[in-house]
C-alpha positions as CSV (number, residue, x, y, z in Angstrom):
1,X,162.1,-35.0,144.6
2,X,158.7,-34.3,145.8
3,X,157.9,-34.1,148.8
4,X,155.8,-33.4,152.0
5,X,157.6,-32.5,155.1
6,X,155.2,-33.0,158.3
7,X,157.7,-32.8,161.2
8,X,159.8,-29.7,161.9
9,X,160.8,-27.0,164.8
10,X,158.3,-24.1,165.3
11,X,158.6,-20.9,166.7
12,X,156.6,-20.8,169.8
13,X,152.9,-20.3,169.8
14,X,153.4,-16.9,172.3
15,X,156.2,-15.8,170.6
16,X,154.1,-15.6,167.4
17,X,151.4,-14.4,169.2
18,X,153.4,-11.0,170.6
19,X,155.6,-10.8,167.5
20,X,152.1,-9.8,166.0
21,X,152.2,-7.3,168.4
22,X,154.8,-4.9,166.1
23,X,155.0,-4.0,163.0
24,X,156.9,-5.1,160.0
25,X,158.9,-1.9,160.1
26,X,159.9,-2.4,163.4
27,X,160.2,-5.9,163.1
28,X,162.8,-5.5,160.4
29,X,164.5,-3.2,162.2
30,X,165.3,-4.5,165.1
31,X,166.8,-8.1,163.1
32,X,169.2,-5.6,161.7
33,X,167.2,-5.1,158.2
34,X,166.9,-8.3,156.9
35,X,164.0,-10.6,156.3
36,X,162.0,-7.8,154.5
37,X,159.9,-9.7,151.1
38,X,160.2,-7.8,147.9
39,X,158.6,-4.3,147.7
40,X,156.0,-5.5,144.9
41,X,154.2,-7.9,148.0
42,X,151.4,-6.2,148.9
43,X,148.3,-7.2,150.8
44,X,144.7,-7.5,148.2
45,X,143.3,-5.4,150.7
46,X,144.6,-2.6,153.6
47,X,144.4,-2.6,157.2
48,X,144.9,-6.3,158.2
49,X,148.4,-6.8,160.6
50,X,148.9,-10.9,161.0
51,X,151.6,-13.2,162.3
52,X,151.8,-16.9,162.1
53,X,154.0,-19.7,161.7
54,X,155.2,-20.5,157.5
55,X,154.0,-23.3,156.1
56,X,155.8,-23.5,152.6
57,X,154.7,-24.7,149.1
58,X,157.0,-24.9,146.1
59,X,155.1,-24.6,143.0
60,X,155.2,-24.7,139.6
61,X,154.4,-22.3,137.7
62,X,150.8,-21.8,136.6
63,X,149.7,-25.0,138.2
64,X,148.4,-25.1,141.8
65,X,147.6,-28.5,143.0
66,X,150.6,-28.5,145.3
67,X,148.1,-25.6,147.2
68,X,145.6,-28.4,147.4
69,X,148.7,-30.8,149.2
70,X,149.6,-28.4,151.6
71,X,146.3,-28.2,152.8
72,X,146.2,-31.3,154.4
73,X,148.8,-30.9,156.5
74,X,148.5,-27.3,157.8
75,X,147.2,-26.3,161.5
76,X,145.7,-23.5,162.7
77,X,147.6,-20.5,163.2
78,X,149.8,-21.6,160.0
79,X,150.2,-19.3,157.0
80,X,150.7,-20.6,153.9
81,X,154.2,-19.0,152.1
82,X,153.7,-20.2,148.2
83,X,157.0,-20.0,146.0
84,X,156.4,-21.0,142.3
85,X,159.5,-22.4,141.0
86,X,160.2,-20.1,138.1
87,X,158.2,-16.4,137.5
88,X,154.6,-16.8,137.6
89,X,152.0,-14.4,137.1
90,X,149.0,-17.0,137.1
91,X,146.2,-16.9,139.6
92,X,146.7,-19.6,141.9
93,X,144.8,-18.6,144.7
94,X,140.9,-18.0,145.0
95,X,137.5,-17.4,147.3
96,X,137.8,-22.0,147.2
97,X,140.8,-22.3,148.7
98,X,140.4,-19.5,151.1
99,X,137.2,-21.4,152.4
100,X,139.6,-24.4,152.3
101,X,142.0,-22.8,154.2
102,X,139.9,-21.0,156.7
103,X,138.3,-24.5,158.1
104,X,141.8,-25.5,158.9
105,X,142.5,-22.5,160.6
106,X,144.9,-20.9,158.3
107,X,145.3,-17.4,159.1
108,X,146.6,-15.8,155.4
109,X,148.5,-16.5,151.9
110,X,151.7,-15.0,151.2
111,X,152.0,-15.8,147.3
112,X,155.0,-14.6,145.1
113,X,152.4,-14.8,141.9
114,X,148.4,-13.9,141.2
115,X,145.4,-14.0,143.4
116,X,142.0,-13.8,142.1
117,X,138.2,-13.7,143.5
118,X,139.6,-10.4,145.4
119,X,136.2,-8.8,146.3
120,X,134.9,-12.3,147.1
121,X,138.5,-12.7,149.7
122,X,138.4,-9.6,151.1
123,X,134.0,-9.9,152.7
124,X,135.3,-13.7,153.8
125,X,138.2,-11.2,155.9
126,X,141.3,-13.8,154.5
127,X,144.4,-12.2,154.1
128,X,146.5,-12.2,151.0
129,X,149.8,-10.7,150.4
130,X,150.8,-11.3,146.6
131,X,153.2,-10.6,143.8
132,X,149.7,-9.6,141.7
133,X,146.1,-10.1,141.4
134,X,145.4,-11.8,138.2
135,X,142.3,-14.1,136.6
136,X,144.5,-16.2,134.5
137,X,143.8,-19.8,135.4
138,X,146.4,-22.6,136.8
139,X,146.1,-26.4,136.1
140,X,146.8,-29.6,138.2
141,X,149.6,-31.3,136.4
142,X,153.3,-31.3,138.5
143,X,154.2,-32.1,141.6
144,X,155.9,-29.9,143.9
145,X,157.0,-30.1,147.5
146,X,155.3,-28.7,150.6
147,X,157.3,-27.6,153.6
148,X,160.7,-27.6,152.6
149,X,163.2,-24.2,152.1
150,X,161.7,-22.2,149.7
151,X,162.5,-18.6,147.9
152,X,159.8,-16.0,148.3
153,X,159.9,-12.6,147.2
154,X,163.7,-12.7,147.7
155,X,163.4,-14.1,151.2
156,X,164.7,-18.1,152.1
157,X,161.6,-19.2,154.3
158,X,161.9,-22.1,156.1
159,X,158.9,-23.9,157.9
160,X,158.3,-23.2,160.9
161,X,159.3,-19.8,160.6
162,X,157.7,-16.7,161.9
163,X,155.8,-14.2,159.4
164,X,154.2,-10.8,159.9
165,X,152.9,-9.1,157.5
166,X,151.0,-5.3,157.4
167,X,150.5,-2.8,155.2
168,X,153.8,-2.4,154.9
169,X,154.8,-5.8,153.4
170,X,156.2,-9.1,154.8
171,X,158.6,-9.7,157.3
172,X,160.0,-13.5,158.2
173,X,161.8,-14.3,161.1
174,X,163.8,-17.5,161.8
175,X,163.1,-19.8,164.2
176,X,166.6,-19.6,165.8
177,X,166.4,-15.7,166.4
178,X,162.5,-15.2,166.9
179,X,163.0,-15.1,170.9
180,X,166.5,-12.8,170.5
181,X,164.1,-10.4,167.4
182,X,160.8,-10.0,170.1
183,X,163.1,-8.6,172.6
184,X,164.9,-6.2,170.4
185,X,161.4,-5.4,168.6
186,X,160.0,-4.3,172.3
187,X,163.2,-2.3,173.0
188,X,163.3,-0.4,169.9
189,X,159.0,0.3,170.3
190,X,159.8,1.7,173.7
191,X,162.8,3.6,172.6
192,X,160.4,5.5,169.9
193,X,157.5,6.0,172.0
194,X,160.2,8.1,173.8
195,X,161.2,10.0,170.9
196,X,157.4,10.2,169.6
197,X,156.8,12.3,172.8
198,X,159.9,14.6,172.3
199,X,159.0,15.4,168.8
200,X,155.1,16.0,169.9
201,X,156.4,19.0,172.7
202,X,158.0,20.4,169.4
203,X,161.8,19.1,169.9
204,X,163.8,18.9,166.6
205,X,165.6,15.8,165.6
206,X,168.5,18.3,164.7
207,X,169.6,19.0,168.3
208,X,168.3,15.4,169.9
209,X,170.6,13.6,168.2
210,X,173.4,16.1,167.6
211,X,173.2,16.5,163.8
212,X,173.8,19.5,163.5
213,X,178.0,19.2,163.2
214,X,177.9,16.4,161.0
215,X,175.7,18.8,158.7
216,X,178.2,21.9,159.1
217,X,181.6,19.3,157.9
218,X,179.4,17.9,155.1
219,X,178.8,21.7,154.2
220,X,175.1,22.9,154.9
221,X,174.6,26.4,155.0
222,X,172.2,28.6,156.3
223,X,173.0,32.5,154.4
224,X,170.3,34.0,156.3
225,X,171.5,33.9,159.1
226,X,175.3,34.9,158.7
């Protein structure tokens, strides 16, 4: 069935707001590792850190008019999380739809497929993270459905979830646990800032977290000094 989902639970506005705060690393971290997107999403260009609430399309492959649904119904703040339904390598994303996009206040694309137009995407400053960058074309034949469960980059992405993304890759968050993931994300920040300082007077990791027995039983040597 295909269909377009408009009502559905959010993660709060702040919470999204100081999630952005942290990185992906940390951010996967302290959810226990999960919720990390395929290696092989990167962003079209470096240095941009976003968080925002999913909107998700399900698409076939090489056709993007389900893009042009989703659209309609997105808010600002949202970011668009496009799944095509089978491996695509197709470029369904371009410089129109960003300007699209951008007048509804969508903050980035996270597309497991092709992006094109990249030089033109990256001086209008909209965010992409994508399987590829590709020219190949799409049409506007199939339905699809926008804002239901979708697969992404090995990640089940409902809507209104939470996703960061860095130069480190893409990072979703569930609804249910964004609250319970900020908190343990602003512990484990502090915690490093701590260790950061330790290892800048010169302390080794060796002796600040006891290593060094484990090492001897597993068998490291040192000859030179025996």
């Amino acid at each position: 069935m295909a269909v377009v989902i408009e009502k559905y639970s959010r993660v709060e506005k702040n919470i999204i707001e100081d999630l952005g705060n942290y990185g992906v690393a940390t951010i996967h971290e302290a959810q226990g590792r999960k919720g990390l997107m395929a290696p092989y999403m990167r962003p079209i260009y470096p240095g941009t850190r976003i968080s925002g609430t999913a909107v998700t399309v399900s698409v076939p492959p090489c056709d993007n008019w389900m893009i042009h649904v989703a659209a309609e119904v997105c808010q600002p703040g949202d970011i668009l999380v496009v799944a095509p339904t089978s491996l695509s390598d197709a470029g369904y994303f371009g410089d129109l739809l960003a300007t699209l996009l951008m007048s509804k206040g969508v903050k980035a694309l996270v597309i497991d497929a092709g992006v094109r137009d990249i030089a033109d995407l990256k001086e209008m400053g909209f965010p992409v993270w994508s399987k590829c960058i590709s020219a190949q074309g799409t049409v506007k034949e199939t339905l699809g459905s926008v804002n239901i469960p979708v697969v992404c980059a090995g990640q089940t992405i409902h809507p209104g979830d939470a996703i960061i993304a860095d130069d480190d890759g893409v990072v979703v968050v569930t609804v249910d646990e964004a609250e319970d993931v900020l908190k343990k994300s602003k512990a484990r920040e502090e915690k490093e800032a701590g260790i950061r300082k330790r290892y800048a007077a010169g302390e080794l990791g060796l002796d600040m977290n006891n290593m060094r027995p484990a090492l001897a039983e597993k068998g490291l040597k040192y000859p030179d000094r025996d």
